[in-house]
N, C-alpha and C positions, 0 to 999 in steps of 0.2 A: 290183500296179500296174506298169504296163510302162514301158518308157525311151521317153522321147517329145521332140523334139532339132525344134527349126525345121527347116524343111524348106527354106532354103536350106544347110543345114550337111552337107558331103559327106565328114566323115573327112577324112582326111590320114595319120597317124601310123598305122605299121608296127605290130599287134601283135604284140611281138618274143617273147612266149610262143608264141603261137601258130606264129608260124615256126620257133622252135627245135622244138617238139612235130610241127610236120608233117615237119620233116627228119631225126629220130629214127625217127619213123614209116614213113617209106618204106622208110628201112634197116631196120627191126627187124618190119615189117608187124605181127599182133597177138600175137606171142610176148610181148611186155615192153608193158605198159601205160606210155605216154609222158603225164602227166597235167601242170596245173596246183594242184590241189588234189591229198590223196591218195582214193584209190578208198574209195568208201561200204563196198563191203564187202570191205576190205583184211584186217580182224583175223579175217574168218569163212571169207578165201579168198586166206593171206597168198601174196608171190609176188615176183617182182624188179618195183621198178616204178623208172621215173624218173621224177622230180619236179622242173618248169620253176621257176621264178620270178624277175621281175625285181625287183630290192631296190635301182632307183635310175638315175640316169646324167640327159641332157640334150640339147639339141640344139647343134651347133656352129657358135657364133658368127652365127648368123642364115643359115647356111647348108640348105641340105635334106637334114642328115643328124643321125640319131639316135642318139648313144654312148650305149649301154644297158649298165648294170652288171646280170646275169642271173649267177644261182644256177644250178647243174644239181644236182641230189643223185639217189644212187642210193638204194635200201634192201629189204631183203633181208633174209631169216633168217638169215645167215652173213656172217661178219667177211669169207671169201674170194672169194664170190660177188658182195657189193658193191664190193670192189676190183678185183674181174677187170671188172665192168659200167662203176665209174667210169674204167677203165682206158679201154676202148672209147669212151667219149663223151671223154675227152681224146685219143686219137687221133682222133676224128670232126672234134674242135673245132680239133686242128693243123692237118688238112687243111686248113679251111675259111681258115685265117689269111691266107693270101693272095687271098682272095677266092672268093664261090661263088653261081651261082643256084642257089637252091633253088624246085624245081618244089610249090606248094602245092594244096593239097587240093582247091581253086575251080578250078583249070586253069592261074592263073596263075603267073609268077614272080616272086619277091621276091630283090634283090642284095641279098648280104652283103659288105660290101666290106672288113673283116677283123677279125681273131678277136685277140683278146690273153686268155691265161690269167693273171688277175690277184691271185688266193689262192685258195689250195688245195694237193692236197686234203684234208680232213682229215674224221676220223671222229667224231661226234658222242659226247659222253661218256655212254657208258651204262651203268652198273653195274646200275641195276636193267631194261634194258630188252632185250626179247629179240630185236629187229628190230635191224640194224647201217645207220646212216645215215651216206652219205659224202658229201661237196657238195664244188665245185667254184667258184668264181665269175671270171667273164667280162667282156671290155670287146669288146662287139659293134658297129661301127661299119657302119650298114644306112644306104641313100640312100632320102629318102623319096620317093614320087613323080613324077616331073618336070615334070607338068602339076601344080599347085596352086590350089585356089579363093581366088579373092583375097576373104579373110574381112574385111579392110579396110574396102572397102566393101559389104559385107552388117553389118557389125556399126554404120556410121556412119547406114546407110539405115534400119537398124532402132532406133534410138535416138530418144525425143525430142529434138524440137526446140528 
């Protein structure tokens, strides 16, 4: 069954996975798999991959902007190889701290309007585990939109009376 949304309902909210994944992607083209999930056939065709997710944040103060607490993890067959990758994606995500359009996949651009490295990084405990997983986590402060559908009244219009 597919996702099926009123069709006065136009989005709004940044997928802040997906613009961290397409800004890794333009840097890294398809040498490094930039995923949200890990790759289906990761354990039969292991390889460096980085791994988005966001694990939280909010919108500020009724404002049109979205603080996103976002994960970046790297992982890797090797202890050295996940730190030199997470190494890269925390210079990527310095840069970005004072602000950055990022050109996304559709054509358009999405502002990041700044970066805070908020814990990290650190290495996932693995004694039994052969793959080396490094994460990172982020306070991503993205502007949503500027035109907004006023859901106000589409939500008052669509309500009994």
């Amino acid at each position: 069954m597919s996702l099926s949304l009123p069709p006065w309902y136009q989005g709004g909210f940044v997928d802040i996975e997906e613009l961290i994944c397409d800004l890794f992607s333009w840097l890294l083209g398809s040498s490094i798999p930039v995923v949200t999930w890990l790759i289906e056939d990761y354990y039969e065709n292991p390889r460096p991959v980085i791994r988005v997710y966001r694990a939280g944040g909010s919108v500020v103060d009724g404002r049109p902007f979205d603080n996103a607490v976002v994960q970046i993890g790297v992982l890797s067959q090797s202890r050295k190889d996940s730190w030199e990758l997470i190494g890269f994606v925390r210079h990527v995500m310095a840069a970005c701290s004072g602000g950055l359009k990022v050109p996304r996949a559709n054509g358009t651009f999405t502002q990041i309007n700044s970066v805070e490295e908020w814990a990290g990084p650190v290495q996932a405990l693995d004694e039994y585990v052969d793959d080396k997983f490094v994460s990172v986590n982020y306070k991503i402060l993205v502007r949503e939109p500027r035109v907004s559908p006023d859901y106000y009244r589409q939500i008052i219009s669509n309500l009994p009376a």
